[in-house]
C-alpha positions as CSV (number, residue, x, y, z in Angstrom):
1,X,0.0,0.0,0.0
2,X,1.4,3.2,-1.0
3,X,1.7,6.7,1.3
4,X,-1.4,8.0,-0.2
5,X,-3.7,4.9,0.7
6,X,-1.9,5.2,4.0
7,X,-2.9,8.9,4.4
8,X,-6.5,8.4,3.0
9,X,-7.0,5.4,5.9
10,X,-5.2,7.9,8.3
11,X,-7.9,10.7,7.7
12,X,-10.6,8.2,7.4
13,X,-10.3,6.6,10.7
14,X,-8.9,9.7,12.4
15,X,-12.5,11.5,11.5
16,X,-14.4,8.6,13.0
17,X,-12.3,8.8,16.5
18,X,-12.9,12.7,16.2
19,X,-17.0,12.2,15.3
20,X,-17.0,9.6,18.3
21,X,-15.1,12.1,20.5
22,X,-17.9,15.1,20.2
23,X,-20.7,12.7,20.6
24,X,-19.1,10.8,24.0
25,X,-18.4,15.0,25.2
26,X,-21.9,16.3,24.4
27,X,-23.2,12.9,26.4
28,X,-21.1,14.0,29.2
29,X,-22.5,17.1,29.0
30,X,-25.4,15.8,30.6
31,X,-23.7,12.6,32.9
32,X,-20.2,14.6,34.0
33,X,-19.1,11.8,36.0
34,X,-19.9,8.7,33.1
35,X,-16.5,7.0,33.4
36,X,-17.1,4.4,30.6
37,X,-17.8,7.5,28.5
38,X,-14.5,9.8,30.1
39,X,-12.6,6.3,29.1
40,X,-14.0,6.0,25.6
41,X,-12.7,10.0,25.0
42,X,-9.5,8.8,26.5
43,X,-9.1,6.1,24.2
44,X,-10.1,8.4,21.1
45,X,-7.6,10.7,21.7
46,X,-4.8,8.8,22.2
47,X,-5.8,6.5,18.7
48,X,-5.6,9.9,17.2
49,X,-2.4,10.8,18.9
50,X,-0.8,7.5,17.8
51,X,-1.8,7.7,14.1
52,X,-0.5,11.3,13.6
53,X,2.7,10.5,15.3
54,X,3.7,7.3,12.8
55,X,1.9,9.9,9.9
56,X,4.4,12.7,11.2
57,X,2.1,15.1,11.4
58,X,3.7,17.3,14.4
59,X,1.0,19.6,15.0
60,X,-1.9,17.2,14.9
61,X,0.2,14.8,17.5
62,X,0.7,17.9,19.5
63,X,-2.6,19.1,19.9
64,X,-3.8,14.7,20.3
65,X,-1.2,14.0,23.1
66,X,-2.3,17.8,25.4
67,X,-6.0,16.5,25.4
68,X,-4.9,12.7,25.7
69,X,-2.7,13.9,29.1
70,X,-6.0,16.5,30.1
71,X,-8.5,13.6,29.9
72,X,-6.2,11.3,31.8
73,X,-6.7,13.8,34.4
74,X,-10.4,13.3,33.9
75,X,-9.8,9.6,34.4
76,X,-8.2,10.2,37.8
77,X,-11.1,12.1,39.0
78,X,-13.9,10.3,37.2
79,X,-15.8,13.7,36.4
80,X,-15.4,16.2,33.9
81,X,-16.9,19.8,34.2
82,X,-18.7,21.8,31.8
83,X,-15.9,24.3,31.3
84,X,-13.8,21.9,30.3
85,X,-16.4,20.1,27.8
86,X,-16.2,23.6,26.0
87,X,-12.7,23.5,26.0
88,X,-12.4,20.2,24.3
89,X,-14.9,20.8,21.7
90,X,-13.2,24.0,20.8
91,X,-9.7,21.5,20.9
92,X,-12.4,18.7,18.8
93,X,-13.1,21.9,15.9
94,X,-9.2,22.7,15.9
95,X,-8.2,18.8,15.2
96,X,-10.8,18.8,12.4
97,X,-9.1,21.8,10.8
98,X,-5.7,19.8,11.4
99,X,-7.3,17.4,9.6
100,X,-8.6,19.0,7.0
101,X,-5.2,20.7,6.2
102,X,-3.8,17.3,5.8
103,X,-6.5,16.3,3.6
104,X,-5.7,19.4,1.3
105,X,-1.6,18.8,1.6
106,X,-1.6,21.9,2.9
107,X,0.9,22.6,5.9
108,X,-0.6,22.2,9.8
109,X,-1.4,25.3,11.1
110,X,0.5,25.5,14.1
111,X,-1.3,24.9,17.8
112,X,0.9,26.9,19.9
113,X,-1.4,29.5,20.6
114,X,-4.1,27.1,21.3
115,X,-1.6,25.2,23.8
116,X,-0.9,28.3,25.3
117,X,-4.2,29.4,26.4
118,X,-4.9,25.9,27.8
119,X,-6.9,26.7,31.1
120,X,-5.1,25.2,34.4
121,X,-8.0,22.9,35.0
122,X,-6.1,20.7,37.3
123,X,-5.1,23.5,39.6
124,X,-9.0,24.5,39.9
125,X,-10.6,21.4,40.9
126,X,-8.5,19.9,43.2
127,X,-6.8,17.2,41.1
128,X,-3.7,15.6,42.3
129,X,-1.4,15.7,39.7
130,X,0.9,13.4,41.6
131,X,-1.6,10.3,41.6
132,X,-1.1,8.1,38.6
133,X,-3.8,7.1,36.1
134,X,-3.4,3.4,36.3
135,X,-5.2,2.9,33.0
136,X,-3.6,6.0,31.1
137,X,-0.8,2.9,29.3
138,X,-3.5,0.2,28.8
139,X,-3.9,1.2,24.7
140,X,-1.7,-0.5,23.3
141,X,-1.8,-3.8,24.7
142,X,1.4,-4.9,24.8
143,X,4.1,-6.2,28.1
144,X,2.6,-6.1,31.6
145,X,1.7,-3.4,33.8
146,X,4.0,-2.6,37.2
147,X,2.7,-0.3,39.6
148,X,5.2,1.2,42.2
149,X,4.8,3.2,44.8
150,X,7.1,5.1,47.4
151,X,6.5,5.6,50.4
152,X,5.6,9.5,51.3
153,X,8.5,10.0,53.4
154,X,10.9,9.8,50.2
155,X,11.9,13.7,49.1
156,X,12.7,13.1,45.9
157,X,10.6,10.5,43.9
158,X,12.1,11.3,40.4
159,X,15.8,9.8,40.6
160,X,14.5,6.9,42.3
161,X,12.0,6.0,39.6
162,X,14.7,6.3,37.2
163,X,16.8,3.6,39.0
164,X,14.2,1.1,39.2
165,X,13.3,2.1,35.6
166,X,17.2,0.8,34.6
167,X,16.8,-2.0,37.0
168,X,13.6,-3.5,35.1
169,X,15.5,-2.9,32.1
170,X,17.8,-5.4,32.8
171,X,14.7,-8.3,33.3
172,X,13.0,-7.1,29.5
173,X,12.2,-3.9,27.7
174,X,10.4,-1.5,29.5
175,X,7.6,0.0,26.7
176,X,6.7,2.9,28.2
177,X,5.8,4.7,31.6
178,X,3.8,7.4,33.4
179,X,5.5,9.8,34.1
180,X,7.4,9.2,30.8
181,X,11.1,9.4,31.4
182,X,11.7,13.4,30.0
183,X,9.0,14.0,32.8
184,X,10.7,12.4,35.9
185,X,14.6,14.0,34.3
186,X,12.3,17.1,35.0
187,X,11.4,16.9,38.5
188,X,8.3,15.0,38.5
189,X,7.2,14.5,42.0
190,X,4.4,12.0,41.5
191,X,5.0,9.1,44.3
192,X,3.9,6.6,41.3
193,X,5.4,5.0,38.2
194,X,3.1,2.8,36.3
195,X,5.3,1.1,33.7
196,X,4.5,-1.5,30.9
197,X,7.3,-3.9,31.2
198,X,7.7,-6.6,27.7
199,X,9.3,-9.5,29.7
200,X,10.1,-13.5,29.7
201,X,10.5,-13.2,33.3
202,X,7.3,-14.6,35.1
203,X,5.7,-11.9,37.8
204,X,7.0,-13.2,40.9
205,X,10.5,-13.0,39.7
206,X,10.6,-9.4,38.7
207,X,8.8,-8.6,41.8
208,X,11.8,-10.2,44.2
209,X,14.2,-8.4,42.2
210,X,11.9,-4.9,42.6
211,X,11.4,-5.8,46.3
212,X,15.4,-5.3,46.8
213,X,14.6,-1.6,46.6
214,X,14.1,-0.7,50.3
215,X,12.4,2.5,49.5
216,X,9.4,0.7,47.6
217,X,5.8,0.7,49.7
218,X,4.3,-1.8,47.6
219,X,4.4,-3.6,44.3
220,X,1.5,-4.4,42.3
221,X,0.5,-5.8,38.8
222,X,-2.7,-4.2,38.1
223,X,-5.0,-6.1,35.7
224,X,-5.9,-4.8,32.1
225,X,-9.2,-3.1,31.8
226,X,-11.9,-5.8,30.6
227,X,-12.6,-5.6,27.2
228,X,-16.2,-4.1,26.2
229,X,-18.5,-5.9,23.7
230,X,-18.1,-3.8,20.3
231,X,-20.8,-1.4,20.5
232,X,-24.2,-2.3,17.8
233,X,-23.5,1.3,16.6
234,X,-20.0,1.5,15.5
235,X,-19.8,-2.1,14.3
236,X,-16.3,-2.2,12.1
237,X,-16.6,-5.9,11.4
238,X,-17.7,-7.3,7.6
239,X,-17.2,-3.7,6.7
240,X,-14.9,-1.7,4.3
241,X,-14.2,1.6,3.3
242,X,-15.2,2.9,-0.3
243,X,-14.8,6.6,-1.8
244,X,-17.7,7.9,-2.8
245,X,-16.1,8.3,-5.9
246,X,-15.6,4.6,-6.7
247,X,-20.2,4.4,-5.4
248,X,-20.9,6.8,-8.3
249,X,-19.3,4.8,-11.3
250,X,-21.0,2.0,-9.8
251,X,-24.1,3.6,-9.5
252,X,-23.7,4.9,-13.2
253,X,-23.2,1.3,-14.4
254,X,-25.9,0.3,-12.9
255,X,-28.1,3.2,-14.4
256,X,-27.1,1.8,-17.6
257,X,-28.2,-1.7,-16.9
258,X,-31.5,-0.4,-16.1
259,X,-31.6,1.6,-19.0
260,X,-30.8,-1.9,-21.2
261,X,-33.3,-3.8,-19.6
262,X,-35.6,-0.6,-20.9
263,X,-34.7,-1.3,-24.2
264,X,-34.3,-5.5,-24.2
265,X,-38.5,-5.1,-23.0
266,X,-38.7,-2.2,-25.9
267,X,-37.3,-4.5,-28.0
268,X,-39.5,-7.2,-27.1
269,X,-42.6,-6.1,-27.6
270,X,-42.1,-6.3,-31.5
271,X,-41.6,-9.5,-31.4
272,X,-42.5,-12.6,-29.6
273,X,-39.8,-15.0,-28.8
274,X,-40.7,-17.1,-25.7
275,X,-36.4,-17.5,-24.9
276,X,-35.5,-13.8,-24.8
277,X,-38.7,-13.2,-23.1
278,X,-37.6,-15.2,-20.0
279,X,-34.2,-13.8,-20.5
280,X,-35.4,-10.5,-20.0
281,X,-37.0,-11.4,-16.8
282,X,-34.2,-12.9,-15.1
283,X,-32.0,-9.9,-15.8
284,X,-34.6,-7.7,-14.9
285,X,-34.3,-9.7,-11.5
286,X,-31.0,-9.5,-11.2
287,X,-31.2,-5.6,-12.2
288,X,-33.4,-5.3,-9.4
289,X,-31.2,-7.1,-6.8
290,X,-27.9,-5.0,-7.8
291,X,-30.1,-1.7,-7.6
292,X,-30.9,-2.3,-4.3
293,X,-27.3,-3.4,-2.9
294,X,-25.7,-0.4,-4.6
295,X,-28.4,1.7,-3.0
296,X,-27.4,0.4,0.5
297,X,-23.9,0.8,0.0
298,X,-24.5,4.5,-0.4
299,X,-26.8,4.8,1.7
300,X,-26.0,6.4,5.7
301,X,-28.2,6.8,8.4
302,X,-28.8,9.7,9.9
303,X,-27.0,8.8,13.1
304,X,-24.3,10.6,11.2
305,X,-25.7,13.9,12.3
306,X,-26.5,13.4,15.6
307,X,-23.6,14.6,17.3
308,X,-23.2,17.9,15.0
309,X,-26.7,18.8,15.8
310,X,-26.7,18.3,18.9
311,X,-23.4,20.0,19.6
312,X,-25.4,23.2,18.0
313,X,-28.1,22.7,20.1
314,X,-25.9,23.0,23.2
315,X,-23.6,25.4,21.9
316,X,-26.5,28.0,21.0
317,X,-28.1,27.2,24.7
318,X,-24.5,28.3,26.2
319,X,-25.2,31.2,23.9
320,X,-28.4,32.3,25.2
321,X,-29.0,31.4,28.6
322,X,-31.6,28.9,27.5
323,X,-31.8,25.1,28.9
324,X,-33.1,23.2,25.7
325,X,-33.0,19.1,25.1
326,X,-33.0,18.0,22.1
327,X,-34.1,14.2,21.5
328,X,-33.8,12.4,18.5
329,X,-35.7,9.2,17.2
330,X,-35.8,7.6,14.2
331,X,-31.7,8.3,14.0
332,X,-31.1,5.0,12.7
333,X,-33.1,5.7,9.2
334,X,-31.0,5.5,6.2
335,X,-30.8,7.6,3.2
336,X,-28.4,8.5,0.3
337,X,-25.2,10.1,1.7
338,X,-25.8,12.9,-0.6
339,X,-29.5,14.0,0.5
340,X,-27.9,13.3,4.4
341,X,-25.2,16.0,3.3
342,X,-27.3,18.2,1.8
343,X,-29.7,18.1,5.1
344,X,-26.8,18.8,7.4
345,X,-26.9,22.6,6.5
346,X,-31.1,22.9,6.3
347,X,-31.3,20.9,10.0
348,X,-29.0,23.9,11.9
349,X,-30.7,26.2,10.8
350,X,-33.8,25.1,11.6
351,X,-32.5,24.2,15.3
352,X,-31.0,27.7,15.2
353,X,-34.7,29.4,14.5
354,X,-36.0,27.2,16.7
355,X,-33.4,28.3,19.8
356,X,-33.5,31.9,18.8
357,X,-37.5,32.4,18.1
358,X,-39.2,29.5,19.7
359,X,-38.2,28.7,22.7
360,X,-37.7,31.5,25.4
361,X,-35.9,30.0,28.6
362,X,-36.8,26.9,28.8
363,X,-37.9,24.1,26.7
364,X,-37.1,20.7,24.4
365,X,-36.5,20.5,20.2
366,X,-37.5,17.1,19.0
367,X,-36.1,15.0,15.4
368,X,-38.1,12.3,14.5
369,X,-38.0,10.3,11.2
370,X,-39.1,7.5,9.9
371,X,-40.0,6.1,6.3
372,X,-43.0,6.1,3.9
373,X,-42.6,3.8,1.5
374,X,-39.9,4.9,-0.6
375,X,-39.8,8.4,1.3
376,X,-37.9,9.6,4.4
377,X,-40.1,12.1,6.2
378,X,-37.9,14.3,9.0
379,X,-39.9,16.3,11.4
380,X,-38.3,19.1,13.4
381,X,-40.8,20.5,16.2
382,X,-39.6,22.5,19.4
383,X,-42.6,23.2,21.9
384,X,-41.8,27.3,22.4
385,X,-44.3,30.2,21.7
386,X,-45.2,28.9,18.1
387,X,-45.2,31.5,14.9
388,X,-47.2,34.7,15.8
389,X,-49.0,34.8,12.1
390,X,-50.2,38.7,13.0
391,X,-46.2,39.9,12.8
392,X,-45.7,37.4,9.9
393,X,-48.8,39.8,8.5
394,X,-47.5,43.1,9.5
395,X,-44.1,42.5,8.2
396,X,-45.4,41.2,4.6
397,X,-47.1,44.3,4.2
398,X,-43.8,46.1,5.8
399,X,-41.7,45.3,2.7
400,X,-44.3,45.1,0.2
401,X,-44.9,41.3,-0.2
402,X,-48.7,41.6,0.1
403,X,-51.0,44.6,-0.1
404,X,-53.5,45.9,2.2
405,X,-56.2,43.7,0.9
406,X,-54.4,40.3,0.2
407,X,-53.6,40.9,4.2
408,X,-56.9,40.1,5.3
409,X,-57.2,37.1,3.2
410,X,-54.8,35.2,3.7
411,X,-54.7,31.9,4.7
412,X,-52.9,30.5,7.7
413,X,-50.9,28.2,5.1
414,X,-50.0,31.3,3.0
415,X,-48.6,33.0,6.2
416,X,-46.6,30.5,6.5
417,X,-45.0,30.2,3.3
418,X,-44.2,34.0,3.9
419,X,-41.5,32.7,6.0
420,X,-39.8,30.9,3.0
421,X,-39.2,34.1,1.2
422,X,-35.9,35.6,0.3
423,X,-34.7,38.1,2.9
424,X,-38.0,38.0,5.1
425,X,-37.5,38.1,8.9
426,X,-39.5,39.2,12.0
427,X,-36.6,39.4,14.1
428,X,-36.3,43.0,15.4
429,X,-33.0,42.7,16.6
430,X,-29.8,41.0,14.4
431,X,-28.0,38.4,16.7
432,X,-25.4,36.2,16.0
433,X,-27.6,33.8,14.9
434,X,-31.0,35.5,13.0
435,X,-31.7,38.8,12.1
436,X,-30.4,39.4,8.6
437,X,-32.9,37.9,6.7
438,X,-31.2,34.6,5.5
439,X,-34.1,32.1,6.6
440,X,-35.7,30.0,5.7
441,X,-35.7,30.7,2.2
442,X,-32.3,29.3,2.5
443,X,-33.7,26.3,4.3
444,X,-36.4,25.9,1.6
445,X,-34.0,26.2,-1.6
446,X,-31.6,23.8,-0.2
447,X,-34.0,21.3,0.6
448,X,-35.5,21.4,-2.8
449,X,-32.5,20.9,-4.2
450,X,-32.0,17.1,-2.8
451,X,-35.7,16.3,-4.0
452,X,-37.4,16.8,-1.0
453,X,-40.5,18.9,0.1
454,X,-40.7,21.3,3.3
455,X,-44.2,22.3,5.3
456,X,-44.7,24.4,8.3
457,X,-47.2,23.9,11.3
458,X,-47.5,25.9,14.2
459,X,-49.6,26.6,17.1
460,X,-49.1,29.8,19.2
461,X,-48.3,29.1,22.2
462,X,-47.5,25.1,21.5
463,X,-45.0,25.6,19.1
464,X,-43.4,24.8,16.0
465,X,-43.3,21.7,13.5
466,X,-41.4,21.8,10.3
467,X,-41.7,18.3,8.1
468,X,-39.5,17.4,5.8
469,X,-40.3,14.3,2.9
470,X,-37.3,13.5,1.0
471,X,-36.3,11.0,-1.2
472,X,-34.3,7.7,-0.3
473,X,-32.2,8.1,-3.4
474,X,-31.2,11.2,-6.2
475,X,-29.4,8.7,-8.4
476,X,-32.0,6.2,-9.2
477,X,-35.6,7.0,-8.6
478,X,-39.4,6.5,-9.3
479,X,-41.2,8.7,-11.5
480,X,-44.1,9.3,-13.4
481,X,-43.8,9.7,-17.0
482,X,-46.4,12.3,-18.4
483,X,-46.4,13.1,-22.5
484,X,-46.5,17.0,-23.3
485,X,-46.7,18.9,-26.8
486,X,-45.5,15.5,-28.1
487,X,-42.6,15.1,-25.6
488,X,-42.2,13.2,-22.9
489,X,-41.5,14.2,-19.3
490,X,-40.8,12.6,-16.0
491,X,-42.3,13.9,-12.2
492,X,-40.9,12.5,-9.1
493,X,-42.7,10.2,-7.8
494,X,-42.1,11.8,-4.3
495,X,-44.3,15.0,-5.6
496,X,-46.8,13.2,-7.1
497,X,-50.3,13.1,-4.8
498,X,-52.7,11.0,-7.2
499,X,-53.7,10.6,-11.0
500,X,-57.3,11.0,-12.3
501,X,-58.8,11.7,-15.4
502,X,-61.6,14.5,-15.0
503,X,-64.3,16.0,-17.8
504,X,-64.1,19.5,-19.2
505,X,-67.4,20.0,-16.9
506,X,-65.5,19.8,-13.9
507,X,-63.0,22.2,-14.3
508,X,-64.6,26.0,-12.3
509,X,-62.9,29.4,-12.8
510,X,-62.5,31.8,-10.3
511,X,-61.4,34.9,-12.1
512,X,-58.8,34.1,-14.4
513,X,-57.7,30.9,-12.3
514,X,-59.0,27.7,-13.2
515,X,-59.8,25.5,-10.5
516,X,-61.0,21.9,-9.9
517,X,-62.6,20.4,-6.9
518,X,-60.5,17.7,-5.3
519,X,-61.9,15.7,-2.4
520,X,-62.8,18.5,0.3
521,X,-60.1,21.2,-1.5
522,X,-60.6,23.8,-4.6
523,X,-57.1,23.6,-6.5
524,X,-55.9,25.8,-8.9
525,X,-55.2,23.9,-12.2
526,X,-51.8,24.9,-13.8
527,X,-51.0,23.3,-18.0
528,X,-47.9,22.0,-18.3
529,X,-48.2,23.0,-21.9
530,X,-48.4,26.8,-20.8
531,X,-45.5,26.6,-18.4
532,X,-43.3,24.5,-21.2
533,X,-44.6,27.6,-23.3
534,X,-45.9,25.0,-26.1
535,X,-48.9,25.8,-28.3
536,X,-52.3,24.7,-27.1
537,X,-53.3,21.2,-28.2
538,X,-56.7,19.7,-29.2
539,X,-59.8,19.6,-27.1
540,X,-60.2,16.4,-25.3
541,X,-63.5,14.9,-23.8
542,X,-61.1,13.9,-20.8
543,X,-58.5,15.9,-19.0
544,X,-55.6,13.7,-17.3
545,X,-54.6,15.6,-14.1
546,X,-51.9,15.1,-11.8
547,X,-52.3,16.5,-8.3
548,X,-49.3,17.3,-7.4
549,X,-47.5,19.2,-4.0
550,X,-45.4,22.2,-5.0
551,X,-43.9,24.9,-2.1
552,X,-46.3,22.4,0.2
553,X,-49.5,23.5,-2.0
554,X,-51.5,21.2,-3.5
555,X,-52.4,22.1,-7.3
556,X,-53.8,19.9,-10.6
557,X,-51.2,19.9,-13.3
558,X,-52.9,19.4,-17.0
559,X,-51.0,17.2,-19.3
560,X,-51.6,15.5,-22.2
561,X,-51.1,11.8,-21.4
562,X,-50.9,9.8,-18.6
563,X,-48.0,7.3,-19.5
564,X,-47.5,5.5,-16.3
565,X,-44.4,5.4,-13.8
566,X,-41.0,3.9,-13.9
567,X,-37.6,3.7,-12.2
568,X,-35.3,5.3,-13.8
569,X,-31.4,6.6,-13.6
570,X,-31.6,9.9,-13.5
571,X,-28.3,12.2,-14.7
572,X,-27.1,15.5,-14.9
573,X,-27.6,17.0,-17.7
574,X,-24.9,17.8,-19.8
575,X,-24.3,22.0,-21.2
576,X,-26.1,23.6,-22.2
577,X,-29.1,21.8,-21.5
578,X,-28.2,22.1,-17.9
579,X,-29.8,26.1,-18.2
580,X,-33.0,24.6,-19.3
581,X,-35.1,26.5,-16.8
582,X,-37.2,23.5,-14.6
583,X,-35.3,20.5,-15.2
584,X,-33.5,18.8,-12.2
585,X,-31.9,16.1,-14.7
586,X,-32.2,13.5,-17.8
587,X,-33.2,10.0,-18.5
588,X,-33.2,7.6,-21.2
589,X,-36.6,5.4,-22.0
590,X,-36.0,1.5,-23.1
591,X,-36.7,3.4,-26.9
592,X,-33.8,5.3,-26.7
593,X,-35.9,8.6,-25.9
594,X,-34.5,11.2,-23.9
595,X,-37.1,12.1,-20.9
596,X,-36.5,15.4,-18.9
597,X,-37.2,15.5,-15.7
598,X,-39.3,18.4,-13.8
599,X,-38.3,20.3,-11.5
600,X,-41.8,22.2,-10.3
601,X,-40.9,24.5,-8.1
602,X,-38.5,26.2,-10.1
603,X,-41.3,26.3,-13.1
């Protein structure tokens, strides 16, 4: 394996000791004096210490070994306060930067400063710097541990330790020790040594040899920390690491095989040969079968986010004074790992509105998902004051959004959407976190992007409830294949309500609007062929419709024919079809046709 594999499996694994070490702090954050969890960020920290040091990165070892030597202290004390949490996220964000400069061969920034302005956390809570963590060397698992200790009355513990340090020496190889060596030439005045020893010589024999040292209170071989069953969550076994890179040809390939089994059934419909018929079928299940294995290789679960968002949530209630929980269910739901990237950025900001408007001193945000069929739905509720609609009202008509009359007949849902529009804000003061008019019109756009739809609910007084229905996939997907102007054109399933044919009769006006009744709801009807700017075609005794959501408003889109749905491989289109105004992507039908497909919000 060359350097650069090394470095990739470096970063990789070095990221996954950092992710674990901001969730295990933020759960500490809550249980100070969890010691399985003060061990865990021990552990972490010193994996990441070790791999930087054989990589040579100086800095990143630097900054590693300072929070490896600060959480030993932790260990000794079994408690870790909530200044110091704060401390080593900040130390957590300054790794990831380490990291990142690695990633981008650029040189470490150096950590001096940070070092530097390292509080004296042991001098304020009573830690005794002179007691020895006993399970600070356990990591590597090598040799046996020796603990010695001298008895009180000895003045200068140092030189001594180094004596029995050469006299072990002579029965093995002594590993390492704490204090290290450079520490006790220094004046270390601990009245412990804990040294792993990597000897032949059975434990009662180096213990008579140690025992000729009159100065010695008591010799002891402490045993190694019992092994914990691997966790269900962080299970390593049966699994490998792929770059996304290496997911997307073989997501492209099989695109293509789906798009051959289009055309193999294409082909076969002209003719009728029994063979190639079954043929067809067994590759189609086959297609299948790879399509959904690729899927859950690139697929993640949202687990992935947990500790980021929670780390905002207590960040911003350090920020404001406020107390706020946040729970999460439905974390283990899986999704593409590009919609789960594009949701990181839409989630914070939602948590940040909710800490900043919803909830005033006290209260709890909640993220629950689960899965519809072949839809993720993510719903982000806090229980605070709720949306006051009559300032959503007054600050429409404020910067000319709605007039005077539009004002008073709005609907609750319009209201609402208000909220989604560029610059639009209600907050009277600009904080550090809201104020400036990047809402959630940000939230929406980005959102929309990944394929998914956004709704707001709200109660005043109850609070707030955002719902978000997302794909499972952007690469291969369901869609509903429509005919338009003699063209054919794909929906997302995902946006797609129902289907139904309706008669000329049925369709009402109001004003200029045309409108249809659906179940208990009046929906405006929008033609596809007027949006595609198409000429108008014949008159037909039927109308197909398709209800469809857009901007989380139902609405009856006129097309010409209903063709039926499909899954297809959707990809980017290529310039300069990619300005087309309204399409997301492309898609090639079993006939070789090349299908668009719709993006309705931008139309």
């Amino acid at each position: 394996m060359d350097i650069d594999n090394f470095r990739k499996m470096f970063l990789a694994e070095a990221a996954e000791h950092l992710q674990s070490m901001v969730e295990l702090l933020l759960q500490l954050d809550s249980d100070p004096a969890d010691q399985d969890g003060i061990d865990a960020l021990f552990r972490a920290a010193h994996s990441i210490k070790g791999m930087a040091a054989t990589m040579e990165h100086p800095e990143t070892t630097r900054l590693a070994h300072h929070l490896e030597d600060h959480l030993a202290d932790c260990r000794q004390s079994g408690q870790i306060s909530g200044v110091e949490i704060d401390w080593l996220l900040e130390a957590a964000d300054l790794l990831e930067l380490l990291l990142d400069d690695i990633r981008n061969e650029r040189g470490e920034r150096c950590v001096d400063s940070f070092i530097a302005s390292i509080p004296k956390f042991s001098e304020g809570n009573g830690r005794d710097r002179g007691e020895i963590d006993t399970a600070a060397l356990t990591a590597t698992g090598q040799g046996q541990l020796i603990q010695l200790q001298l008895h009180q009355t000895v003045a200068a513990p140092g030189p001594r330790f180094l004596v029995l340090l050469n006299l072990l020496a002579k029965s093995g190889r002594v590993l390492e020790s704490t204090p290290s060596t450079d520490n006790l030439l220094q004046g270390e005045s601990s009245h412990q040594l804990l040294v792993r020893l990597e000897s032949d010589l059975p434990q009662q024999q180096i213990h008579q040899q140690l025992r000729q040292y009159s100065e010695l209170e008591s010799i002891t071989f402490p045993d190694e920390p019992e092994k914990k069953p691997p966790s269900k969550k962080r299970s390593f076994d049966k699994t490998v690491r792929v770059s996304t890179e290496l997911l997307d040809h073989f997501i492209n390939l099989t695109g293509e095989l789906i798009t051959n089994r289009y055309q193999l059934q294409s082909a076969l419909k002209q003719s009728n040969w029994q063979d190639l018929n079954e043929g067809v079928g067994q590759l189609t299940r086959l297609v299948k079968n790879l399509h959904h294995q690729v899927l859950q290789v690139r697929m993640v679960s949202l687990e992935s986010l947990a500790g980021r968002l929670s780390r905002t949530v207590h960040e911003l209630s350090r920020l404001h004074d406020k107390e706020i929980q946040l729970h999460i269910e439905g974390a283990e739901i899986e999704l593409d790992r590009a919609i789960v990237e594009g949701l990181t950025d839409p989630l914070i900001h939602m948590l940040r509105n909710a800490v900043d408007h919803g909830i005033e001193h006290k209260g709890t945000i909640s993220i629950k998902a689960w899965r519809e069929r072949d839809l993720v739905l993510i719903q982000v509720a806090d229980d605070g004051r709720g949306i006051d609609l009559e300032k959503i009202r007054q600050r429409a008509l404020e910067i000319g959004l709605i007039s005077s009359i539009q004002a008073k007949s709005l609907r609750d849902y319009d209201l609402y959407q208000m909220i989604c529009q560029p610059g639009f804000s209600t907050a009277e003061e600009i904080t550090e976190t809201s104020g400036r008019g990047v809402g959630m019109d940000v939230v929406k756009t980005a959102v929309e992007h990944i394929g998914g739809i956004l709704s707001i609910d709200s109660v005043a007084g109850a609070g707030t409830q955002i719902t978000l229905k997302m794909p499972l996939s952007l690469a291969i997907i369901r869609v509903l294949i429509v005919e338009c102007a003699g063209g054919r054109m794909a929906l997302p399933i995902s946006r797609v309500v129902q289907t139904i044919e309706i008669s000329p009769e049925e369709v009402q006006s109001s004003g200029k609007q045309l409108m249809i009744q659906y179940q208990d709801e009046l929906l405006p009807m929008l033609s596809l062929r007027k949006i595609m700017k198409a000429p108008k075609g014949d008159h037909l005794s039927s109308i197909p419709l398709v209800i469809t959501e857009v901007m989380g408003r139902k609405v009856g889109l006129v097309v010409d024919r209903l063709i039926g749905q499909r899954e297809v491989f959707v990809q980017r289109l290529p310039s300069p079809f990619d300005q087309i105004r309204g399409c997301s992507g492309g898609t090639i039908l079993g006939d070789g046709q090349i299908v668009f497909l719709l993006d309705l919000p931008s139309l």
